[in-house]
C-alpha positions as CSV (number, residue, x, y, z in Angstrom):
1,X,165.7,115.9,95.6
2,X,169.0,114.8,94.5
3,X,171.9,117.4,96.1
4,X,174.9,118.5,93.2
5,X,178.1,120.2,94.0
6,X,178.8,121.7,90.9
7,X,182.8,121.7,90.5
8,X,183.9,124.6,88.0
9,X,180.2,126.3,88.3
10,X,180.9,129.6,86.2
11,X,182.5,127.3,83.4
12,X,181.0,126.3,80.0
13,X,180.1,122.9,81.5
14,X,179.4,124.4,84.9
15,X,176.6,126.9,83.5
16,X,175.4,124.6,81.3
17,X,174.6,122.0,84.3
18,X,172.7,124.5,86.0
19,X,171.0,125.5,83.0
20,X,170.3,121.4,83.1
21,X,169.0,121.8,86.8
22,X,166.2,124.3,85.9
23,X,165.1,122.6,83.3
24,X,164.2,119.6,85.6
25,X,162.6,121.3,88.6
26,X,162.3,119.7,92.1
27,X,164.7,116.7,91.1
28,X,167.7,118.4,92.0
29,X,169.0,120.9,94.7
30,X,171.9,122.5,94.3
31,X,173.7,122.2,97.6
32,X,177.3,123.8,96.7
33,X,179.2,125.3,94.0
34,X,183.1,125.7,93.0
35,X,184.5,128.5,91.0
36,X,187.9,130.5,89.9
37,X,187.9,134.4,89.6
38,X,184.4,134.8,88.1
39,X,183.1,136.1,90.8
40,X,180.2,138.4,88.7
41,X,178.8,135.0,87.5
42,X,179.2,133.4,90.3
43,X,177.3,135.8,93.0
44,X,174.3,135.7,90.0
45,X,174.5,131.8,90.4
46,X,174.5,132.1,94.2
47,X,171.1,134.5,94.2
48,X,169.6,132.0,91.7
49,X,170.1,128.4,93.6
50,X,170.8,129.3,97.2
51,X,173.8,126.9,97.6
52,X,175.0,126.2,101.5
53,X,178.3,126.2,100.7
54,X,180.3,128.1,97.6
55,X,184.4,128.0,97.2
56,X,186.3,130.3,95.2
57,X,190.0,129.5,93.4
58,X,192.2,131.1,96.0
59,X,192.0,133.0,99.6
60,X,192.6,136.1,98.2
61,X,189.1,135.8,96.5
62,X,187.0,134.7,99.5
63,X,186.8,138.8,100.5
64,X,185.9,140.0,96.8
65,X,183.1,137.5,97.1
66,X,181.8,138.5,100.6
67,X,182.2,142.2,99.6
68,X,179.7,141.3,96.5
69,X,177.7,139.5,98.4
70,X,177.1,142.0,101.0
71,X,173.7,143.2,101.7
72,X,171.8,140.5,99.9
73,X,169.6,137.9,101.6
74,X,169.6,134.1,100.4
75,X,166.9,132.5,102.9
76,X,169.8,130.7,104.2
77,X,172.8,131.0,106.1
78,X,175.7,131.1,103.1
79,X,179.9,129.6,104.1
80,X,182.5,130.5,101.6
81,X,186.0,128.7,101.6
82,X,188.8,129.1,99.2
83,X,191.8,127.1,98.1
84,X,191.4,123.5,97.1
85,X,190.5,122.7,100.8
86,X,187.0,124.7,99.9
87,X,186.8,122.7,97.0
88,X,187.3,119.0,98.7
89,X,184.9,120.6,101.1
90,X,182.1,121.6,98.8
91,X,182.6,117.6,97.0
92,X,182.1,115.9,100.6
93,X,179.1,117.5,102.1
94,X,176.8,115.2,103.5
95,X,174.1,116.7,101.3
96,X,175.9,116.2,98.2
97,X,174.8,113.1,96.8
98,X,176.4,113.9,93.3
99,X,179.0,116.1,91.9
100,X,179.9,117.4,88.6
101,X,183.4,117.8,88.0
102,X,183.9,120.5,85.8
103,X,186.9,122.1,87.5
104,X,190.1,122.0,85.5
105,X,193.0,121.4,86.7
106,X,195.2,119.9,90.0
107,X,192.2,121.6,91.8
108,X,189.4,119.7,90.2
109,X,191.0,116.4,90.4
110,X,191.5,116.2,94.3
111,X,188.0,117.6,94.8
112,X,186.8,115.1,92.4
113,X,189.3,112.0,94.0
114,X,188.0,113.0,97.9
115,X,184.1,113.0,96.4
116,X,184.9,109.3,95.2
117,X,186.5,108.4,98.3
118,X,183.4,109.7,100.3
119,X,181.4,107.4,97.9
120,X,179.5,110.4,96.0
121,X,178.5,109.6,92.3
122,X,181.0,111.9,89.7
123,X,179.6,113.4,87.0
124,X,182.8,113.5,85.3
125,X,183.7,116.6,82.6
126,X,187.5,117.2,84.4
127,X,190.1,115.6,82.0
128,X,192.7,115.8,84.2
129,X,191.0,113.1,86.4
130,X,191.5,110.1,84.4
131,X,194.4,111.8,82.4
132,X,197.1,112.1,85.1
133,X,195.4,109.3,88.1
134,X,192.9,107.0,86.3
135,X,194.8,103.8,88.2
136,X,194.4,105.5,91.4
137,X,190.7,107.1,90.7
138,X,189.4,103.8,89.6
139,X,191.1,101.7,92.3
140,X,189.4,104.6,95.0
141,X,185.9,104.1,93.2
142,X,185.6,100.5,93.6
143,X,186.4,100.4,97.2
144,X,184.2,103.0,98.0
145,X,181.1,102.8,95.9
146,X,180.9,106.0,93.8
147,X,180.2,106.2,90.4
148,X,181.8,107.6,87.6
149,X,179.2,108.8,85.0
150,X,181.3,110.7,81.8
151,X,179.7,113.8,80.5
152,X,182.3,114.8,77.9
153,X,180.4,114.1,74.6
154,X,182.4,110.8,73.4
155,X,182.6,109.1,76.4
156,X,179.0,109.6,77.1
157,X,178.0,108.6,73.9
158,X,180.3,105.0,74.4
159,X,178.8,104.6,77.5
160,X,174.8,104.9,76.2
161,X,176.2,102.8,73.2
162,X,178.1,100.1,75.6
163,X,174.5,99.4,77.0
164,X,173.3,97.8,73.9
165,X,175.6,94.5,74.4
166,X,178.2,92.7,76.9
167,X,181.8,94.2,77.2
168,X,183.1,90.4,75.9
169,X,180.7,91.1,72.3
170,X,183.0,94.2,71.6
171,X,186.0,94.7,69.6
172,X,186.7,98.3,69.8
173,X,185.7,101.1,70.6
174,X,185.0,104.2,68.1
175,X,185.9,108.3,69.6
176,X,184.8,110.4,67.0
177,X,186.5,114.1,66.4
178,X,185.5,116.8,64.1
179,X,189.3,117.6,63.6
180,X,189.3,121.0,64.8
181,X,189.4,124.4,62.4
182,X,192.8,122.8,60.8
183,X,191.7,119.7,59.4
184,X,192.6,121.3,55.5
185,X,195.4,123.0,56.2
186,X,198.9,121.9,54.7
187,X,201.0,121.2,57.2
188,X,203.3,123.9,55.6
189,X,201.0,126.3,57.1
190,X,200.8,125.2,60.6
191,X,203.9,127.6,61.8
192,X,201.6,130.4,60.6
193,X,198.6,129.6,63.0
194,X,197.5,132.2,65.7
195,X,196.0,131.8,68.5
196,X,192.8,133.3,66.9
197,X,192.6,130.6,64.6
198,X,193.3,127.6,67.4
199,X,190.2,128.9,69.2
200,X,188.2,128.6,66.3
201,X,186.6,126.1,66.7
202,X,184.2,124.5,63.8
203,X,181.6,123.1,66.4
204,X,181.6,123.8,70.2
205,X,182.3,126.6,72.2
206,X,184.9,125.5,74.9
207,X,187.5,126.8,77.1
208,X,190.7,128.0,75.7
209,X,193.3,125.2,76.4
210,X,190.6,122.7,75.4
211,X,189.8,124.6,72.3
212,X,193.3,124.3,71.5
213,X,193.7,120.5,71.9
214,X,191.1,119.9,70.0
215,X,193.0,121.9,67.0
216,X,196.1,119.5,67.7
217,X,193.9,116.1,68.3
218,X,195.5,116.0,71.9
219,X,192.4,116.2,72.9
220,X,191.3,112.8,71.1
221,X,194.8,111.6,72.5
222,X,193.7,112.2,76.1
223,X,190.2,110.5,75.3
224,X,191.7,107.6,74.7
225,X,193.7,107.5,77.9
226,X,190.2,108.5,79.7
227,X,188.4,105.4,77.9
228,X,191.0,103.1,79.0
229,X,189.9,104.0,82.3
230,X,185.9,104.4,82.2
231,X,185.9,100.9,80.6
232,X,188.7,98.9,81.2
233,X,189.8,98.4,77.4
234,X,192.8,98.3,76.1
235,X,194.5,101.2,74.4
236,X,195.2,99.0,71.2
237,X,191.2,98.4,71.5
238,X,190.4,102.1,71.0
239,X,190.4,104.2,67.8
240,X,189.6,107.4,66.3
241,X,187.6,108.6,63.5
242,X,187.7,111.7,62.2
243,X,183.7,113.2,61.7
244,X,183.7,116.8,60.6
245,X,179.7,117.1,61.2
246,X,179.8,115.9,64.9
247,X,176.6,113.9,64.6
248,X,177.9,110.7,65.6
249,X,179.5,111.5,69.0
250,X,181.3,107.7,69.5
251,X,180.5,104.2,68.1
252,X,181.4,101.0,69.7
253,X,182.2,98.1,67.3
254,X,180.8,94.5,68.0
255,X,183.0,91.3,67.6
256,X,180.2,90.6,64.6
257,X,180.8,93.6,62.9
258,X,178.3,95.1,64.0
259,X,178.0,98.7,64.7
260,X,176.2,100.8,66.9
261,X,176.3,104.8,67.3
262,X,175.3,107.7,69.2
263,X,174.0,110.6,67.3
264,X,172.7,113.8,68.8
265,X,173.2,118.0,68.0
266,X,176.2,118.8,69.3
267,X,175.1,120.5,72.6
268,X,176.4,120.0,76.0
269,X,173.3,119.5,77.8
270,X,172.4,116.0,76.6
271,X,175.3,114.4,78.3
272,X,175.1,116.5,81.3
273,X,171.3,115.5,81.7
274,X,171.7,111.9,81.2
275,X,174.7,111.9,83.9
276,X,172.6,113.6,86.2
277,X,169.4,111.8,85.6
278,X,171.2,107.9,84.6
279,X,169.6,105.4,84.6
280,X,166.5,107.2,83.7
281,X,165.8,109.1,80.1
282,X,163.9,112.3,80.8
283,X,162.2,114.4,78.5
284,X,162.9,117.5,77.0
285,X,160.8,120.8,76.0
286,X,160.6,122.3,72.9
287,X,162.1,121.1,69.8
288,X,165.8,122.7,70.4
289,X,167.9,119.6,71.4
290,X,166.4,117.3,68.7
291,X,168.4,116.1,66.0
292,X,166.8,116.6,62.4
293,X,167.7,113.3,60.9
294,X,165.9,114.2,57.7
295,X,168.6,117.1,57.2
296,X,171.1,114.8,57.7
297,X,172.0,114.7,53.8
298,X,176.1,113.0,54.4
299,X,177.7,112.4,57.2
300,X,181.9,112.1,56.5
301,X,184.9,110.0,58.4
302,X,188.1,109.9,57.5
303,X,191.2,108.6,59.5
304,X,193.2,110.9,61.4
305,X,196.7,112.0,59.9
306,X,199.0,111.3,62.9
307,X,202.0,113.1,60.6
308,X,200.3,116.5,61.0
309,X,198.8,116.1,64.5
310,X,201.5,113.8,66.4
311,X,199.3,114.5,69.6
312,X,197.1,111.8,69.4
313,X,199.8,109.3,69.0
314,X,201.4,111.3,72.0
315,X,198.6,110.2,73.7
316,X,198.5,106.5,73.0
317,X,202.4,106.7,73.6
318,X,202.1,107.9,77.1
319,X,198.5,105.1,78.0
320,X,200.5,102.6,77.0
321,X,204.3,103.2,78.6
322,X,201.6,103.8,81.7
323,X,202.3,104.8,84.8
324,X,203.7,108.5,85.1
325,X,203.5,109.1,81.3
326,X,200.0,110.5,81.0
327,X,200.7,113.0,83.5
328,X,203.3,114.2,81.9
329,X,202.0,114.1,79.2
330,X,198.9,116.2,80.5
331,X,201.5,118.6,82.3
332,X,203.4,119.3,79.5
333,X,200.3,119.9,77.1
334,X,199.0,122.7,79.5
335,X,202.3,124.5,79.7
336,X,203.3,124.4,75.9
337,X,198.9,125.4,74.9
338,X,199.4,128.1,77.4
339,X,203.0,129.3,76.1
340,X,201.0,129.3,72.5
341,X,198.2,131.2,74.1
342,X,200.4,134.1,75.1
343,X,202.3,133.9,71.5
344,X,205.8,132.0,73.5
345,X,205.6,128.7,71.3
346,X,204.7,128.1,67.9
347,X,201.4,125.8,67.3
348,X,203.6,123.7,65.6
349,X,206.2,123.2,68.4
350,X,203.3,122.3,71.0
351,X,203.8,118.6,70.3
352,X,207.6,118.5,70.5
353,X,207.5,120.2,74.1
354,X,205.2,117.5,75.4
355,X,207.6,115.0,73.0
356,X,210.4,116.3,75.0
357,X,209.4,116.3,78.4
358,X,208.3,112.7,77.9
359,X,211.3,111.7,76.8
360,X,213.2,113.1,80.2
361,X,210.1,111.3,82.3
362,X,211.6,107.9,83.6
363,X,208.9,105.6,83.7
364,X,207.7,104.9,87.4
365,X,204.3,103.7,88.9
366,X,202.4,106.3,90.6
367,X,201.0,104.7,94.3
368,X,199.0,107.8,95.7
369,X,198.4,111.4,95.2
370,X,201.3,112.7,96.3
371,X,203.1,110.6,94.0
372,X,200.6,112.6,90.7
373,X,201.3,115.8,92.5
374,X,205.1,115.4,92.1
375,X,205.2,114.5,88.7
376,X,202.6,117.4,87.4
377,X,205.2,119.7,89.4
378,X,208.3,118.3,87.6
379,X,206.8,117.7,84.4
380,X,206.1,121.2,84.1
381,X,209.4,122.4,85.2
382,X,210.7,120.3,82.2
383,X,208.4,122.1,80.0
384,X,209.1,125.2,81.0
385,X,213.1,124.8,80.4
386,X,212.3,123.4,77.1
387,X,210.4,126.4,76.1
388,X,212.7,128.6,77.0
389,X,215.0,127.2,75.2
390,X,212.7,127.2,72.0
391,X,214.7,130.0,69.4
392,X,212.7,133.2,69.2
């Protein structure tokens, strides 16, 4: 059986993996799991999988867990850790042969860096990865040996579609969005938006700051910096498409004109099992992850309007200036979402925070970890001020 360390287990992705890992008994055991303050979900995940090892957000959580855990038996001998020292931990067990990185956050990215360094195979679902190191993640991968197998929804679907043809046949490649809950809305309306509208999303069910970036296209902004990565093209070589139905999850288009496509119902568990099961296809039960084609009566694209969502642009901007730019840009996008969140910033002034703070970033190349960890750190600082200084 194939070991996981599940990064972010009490997450959408995170839940959805394991839900992934019953489906498909005795290929996978789950040797060790990562999680922030959920510890409810997490002690029922525990009972359920018997993990070795599990590592919680922060010390201060490591008692809350034991005190839970108290009294109950797991056949096993159980370690908990804390910090992002338990998390690196939990990513570089001997056992694990593959982890899913669905940790958000500084946290999930060095646990997910140390994995690839230890040669582990990455399921990868953490943005922040590819966002703020993709030079440095990539350069670690090839040296060591791991693999990098996307499970967000687009990428996944590129790389099934990449598989039909040679990376020299192609001319670009094609991220689909559904454009978020605002894709009607007069830009005269945007000031207006609460944050119960942002998380309203028209298709998935995410986590809040992604919910958000999806209603602002950064989140198609930051795909584009993560394809760079995952497949070495440039950005000028990568679009986006607006698809309101979310059928089509990416499309790559050949030099002939040719195009090919990934369709599938918009549920999380198809790219997580063909991550965890690549390069074999495994079958499903039941009828609930099939796509009706026959019910498929239009299917719409449109371009996206960069005027009302600058994000995506942002995010182009920031690939292609390079070096520190998409962390910055990353930084900046979590503060100013979160300032939103708690009703700080406007939905419309999101982008001109991350606008700003990329305009006081001088441009430098980022040589190790230490060098990402600084900029995150000073890129929020700069978002922060800017905030602040937003009128009331």
């Amino acid at each position: 059986m194939k070991g996981l360390c599940i990064l972010g287990s009490t997450g959408s992705i995170g839940q959805n993996c394991l839900k992934v890992v019953e489906s498909l008994p005795g290929r996978f055991r789950v040797v060790s799991l990562t999680a922030g303050r959920n510890i409810e979900t997490l002690v029922q995940q525990i009972e359920k999988f018997r993990p070795q090892l599990v590592a919680v957000s922060s010390e201060e959580l490591i008692e809350p867990l034991q005190a839970a855990l108290q009294g109950r038996a797991y056949g096993q001998p159980l370690r908990v850790a804390g910090g992002p020292e338990g998390a690196i931990e939990a990513a570089t067990l001997p056992d694990v042969a593959m982890v899913v990185s669905a940790s958000h956050g500084i946290t999930g990215l060095l646990a997910t860096y140390a994995a690839l360094r230890a040669g582990k195979s990455v399921g990868l679902a953490n943005k922040e990865t590819l966002v703020v190191a993709g030079e440095l993640v990539m350069e670690c991968a090839a040296k060591s040996g791991g693999r990098l197998l996307p499970i967000d929804s687009e990428h996944c679907a590129i790389h099934q579609c990449l598989r039909s043809g040679q990376p020299r046949e192609i001319r670009r490649l094609i991220l689909t969005g559904s454009g978020g809950p605002f894709l009607k809305t007069p830009l005269r309306g945007f000031a207006a938006i609460t944050p119960e509208d942002a998380l309203k999303h028209p298709v998935w069910k995410m986590g809040g700051r992604i919910t958000v970036d999806s209603a602002t296209l950064m989140n198609k902004g930051l795909e584009i910096i993560e394809a760079r990565w995952l497949f070495g093209f440039s950005p000028q070589e990568i679009d986006v498409l607006i698809h309101p139905e979310s059928v089509i999850h990416s499309m790559i288009e050949f030099k002939d004109r040719s195009v090919v496509a990934q369709l599938a119902v918009a549920d999380m568990r198809i790219p997580i099992q063909y991550a965890l099961t690549y390069p074999e296809r495994i079958s499903v039960d039941g009828d609930s992850l099939a796509l009706d084609l026959a019910g498929l009566r239009r299917l719409h694209f449109r371009l996206p309007d960069t005027r009302r969502f600058p994000c995506l642009e942002l995010g182009r901007a920031a690939i292609e200036a390079g070096g520190c730019m998409p962390c910055a840009l990353n930084a900046a996008d979590e503060v100013a979402v979160s300032a939103f969140l708690e009703r700080r910033l406007s939905f419309s002034a999101i982008p001109r925070v991350i606008e700003g703070v990329m305009r006081e970033t001088p441009g430098r190349h980022l040589t190790c970890m230490e060098d990402v960890l600084d900029c995150d750190r000073e890129a929020r600082l700069k978002a922060a001020e800017i905030i602040a200084a937003q009128p009331a």
